[in-house]
Steps between C-alpha positions, in 0.01 A plus 500: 500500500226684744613254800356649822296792336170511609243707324369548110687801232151486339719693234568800675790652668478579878333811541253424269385184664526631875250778352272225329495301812395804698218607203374169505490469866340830559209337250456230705460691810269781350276268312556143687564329149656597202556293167852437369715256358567164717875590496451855629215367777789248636755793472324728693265279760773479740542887487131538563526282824763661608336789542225367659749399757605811563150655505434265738796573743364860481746645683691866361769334329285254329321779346821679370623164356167496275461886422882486349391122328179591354538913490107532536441649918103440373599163413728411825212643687197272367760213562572577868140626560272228345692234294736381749243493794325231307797272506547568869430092576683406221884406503526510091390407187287837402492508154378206237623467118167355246624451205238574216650396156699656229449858406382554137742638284861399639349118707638613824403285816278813697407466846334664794704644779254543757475522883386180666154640642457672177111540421382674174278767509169424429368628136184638694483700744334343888153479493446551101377271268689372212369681126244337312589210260511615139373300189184339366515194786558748777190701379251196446626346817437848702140498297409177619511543865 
């Protein structure tokens, strides 16, 4: 019986799912949402936020503790440097899981692990127009104005 043991196997020994957790977590702070399973995204949230915490403690050792988590100095650095100032106000909760449905092929429940003020990038750039509708409608609706 697994009485007092906290955390998923997710089917892999231990070094292989310390390095998952810091792959996915490195995702999540270079892109601000990634797309993975629903197991993995609860998994690996509280990872995330703890490095937010740290990022946001700043200080010397709280940098070391992420550099030898994550093993990305690039990485550590955007955290520090413009992640965790954005949660400076905020005393937890960084990251959100949206789940999205079953993935084709094997029905696994997918989800979105993304930071809480996670916006997409827009499709078009500022100031640009989106392209012209395609098809016969588009056409005769364009002609008529």
């Amino acid at each position: 019986m697994r009485h007092a043991k906290a955390g998923k196997k997710l089917g892999r020994d231990s070094a292989h799912r310390k390095a998952l957790y810091a792959n996915l977590a490195c995702s999540v702070i270079e892109h601000g949402r990634i797309k993975t399973t629903v197991a993995k995204a609860k998994a690996v949230k509280p990872f995330v936020e703890q490095m937010i915490t740290l990022g946001k403690r700043g200080d010397l050792h709280a940098r070391r503790q992420a550099v030898a988590e994550l093993r990305s100095q690039v990485l550590v650095k955007k955290l520090f440097d413009e992640i965790a100032p954005r949660f400076a106000d905020r005393p937890g909760g960084y990251t959100r899981i949206v789940k999205i449905g079953a993935r084709y092929g094997d029905a696994a429940e997918m989800a979105y692990l993304e930071l809480v003020d996670y916006e997409p990038a827009s499709p078009h750039p500022p100031g640009a127009e989106a392209p012209a509708a395609r098809g016969r409608r588009a056409r005769a609706a364009a002609a008529a104005e």
